[in-house]
C-alpha positions in Angstrom: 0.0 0.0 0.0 2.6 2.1 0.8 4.0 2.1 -2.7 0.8 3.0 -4.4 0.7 5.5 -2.0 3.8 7.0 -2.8 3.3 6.3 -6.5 0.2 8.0 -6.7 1.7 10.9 -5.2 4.6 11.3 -7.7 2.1 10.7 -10.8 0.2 13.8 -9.7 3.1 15.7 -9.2 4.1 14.7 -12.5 0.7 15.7 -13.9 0.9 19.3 -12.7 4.8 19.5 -13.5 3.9 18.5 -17.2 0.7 21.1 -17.5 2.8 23.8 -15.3 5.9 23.5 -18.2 2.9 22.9 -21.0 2.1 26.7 -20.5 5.6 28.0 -19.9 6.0 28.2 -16.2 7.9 26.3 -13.0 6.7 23.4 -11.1 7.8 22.8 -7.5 6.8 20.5 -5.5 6.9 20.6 -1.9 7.1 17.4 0.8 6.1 19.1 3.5 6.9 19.0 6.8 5.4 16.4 9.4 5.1 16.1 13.1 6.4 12.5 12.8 9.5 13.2 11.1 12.5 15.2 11.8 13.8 16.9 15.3 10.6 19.3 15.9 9.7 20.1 19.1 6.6 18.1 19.7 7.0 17.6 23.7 3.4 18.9 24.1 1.5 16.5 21.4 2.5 13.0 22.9 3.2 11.4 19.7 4.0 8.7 21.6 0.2 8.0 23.9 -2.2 7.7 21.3 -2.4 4.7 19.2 -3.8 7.1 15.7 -0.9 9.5 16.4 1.3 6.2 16.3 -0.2 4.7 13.2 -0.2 7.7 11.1 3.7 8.2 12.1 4.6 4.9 10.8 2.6 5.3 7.9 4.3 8.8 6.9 8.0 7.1 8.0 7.0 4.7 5.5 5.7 6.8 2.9 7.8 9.8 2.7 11.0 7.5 1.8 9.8 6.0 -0.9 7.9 9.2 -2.4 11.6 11.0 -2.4 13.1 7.8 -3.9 10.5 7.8 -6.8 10.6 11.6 -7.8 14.4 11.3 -8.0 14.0 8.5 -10.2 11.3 10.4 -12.2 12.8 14.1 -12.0 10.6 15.9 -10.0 11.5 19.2 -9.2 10.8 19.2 -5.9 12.0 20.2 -2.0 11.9 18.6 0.8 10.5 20.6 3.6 10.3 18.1 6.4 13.2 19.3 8.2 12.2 23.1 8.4 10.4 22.9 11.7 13.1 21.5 13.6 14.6 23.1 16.5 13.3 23.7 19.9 10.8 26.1 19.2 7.1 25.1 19.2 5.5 24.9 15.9 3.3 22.1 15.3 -0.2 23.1 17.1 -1.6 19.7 16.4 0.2 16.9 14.3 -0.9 18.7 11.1 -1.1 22.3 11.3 1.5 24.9 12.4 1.9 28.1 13.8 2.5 31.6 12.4 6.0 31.2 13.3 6.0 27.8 11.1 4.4 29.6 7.9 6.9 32.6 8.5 9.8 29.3 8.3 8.2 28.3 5.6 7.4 31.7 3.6 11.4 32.3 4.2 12.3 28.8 2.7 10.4 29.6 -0.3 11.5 32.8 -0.6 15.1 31.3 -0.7 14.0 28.8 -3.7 12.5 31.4 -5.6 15.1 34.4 -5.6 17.5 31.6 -5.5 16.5 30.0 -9.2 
């Protein structure tokens, strides 16, 4: 499952990157970030004490590997964001959404890509 997953996931990607360059522009993908992977601070969600929260990190461990793996292979353009909200600071405000301090991390990473290309 976890290969269609992550093959599914690059298709699309290939999709849009095919109709982005059809009409002249820039595809870039984004992996984005996750509470389950990298060195965020997550002390306050206890990952660890609820059996969902547990399952879906395995599941996105398992995933995210492969979907890197497979838009290498394929030539994505893509970025892998799933380190940005690492650090000590509190980001994650659930195991999905982040704080205005995590879209400013974000906003700046972009910002880097764009003026950087």
């Amino acid at each position: 499952k976890a290969n269609l997953v992550a093959k599914n996931q690059v298709e699309t990607w290939m999709i849009a990157q095919k109709i982005t360059e059809a009409h002249g522009d820039k595809f870039l993908a984004i992996l984005q970030p996750s509470a389950h992977i990298g060195n965020a601070n997550t002390s306050h969600l206890q990952l660890d004490n609820n059996s969902i929260y547990q399952a879906r990190g395995q599941q996105i461990k398992t995933v995210y590997p492969l979907i890197r793996e497979l838009a290498i292979k394929r030539g994505i353009n893509f970025v892998d964001f799933t380190k940005v909200y690492d650090g000590k600071e509190f980001i994650y405000i659930d195991t999905s959404h982040a704080s205005p301090n995590g879209h400013e991390r974000i906003a700046k990473k972009l910002q880097e890509i764009i003026y950087n290309d």
